[in-house]
N, C-alpha and C positions, 0 to 999 in steps of 0.2 A: 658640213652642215652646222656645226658647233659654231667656227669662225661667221656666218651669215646671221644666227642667233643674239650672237654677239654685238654684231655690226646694229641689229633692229634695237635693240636694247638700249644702243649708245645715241639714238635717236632724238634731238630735243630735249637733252638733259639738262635739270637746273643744276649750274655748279655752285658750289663744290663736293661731289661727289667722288668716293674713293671705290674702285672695283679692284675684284678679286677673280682666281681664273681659278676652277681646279679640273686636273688633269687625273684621269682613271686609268690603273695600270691596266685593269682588265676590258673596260670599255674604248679606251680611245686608241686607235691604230693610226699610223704609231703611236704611244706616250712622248711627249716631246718633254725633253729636261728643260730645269728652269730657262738657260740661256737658250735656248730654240725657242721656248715661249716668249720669253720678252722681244727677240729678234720679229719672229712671224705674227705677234696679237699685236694688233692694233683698233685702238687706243691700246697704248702697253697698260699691262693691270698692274693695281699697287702691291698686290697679293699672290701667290703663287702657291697654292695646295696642290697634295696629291690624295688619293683616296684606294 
């Protein structure tokens, strides 16, 4: 659900736009570490939080 959120957002965007992704230890199953995130989000984000 997150990665589909993602996909709408990235929708007709004016560039140059920088995105940021963050990842919740307790909400998101599994938490993916930074290198899983860059591999599996696309558009890859410029940013990598956790919370």
């Amino acid at each position: 659900m997150k990665q589909d959120t993602w996909q709408v957002l990235h929708q007709d965007v004016p560039a140059p736009l920088y995105w940021g992704w963050k990842n919740f230890y307790d909400e998101d199953s599994p938490t993916l570490t930074p290198d899983q995130t860059i591999a599996q989000v696309h558009p890859t984000p410029q940013l990598v939080t956790y919370q």
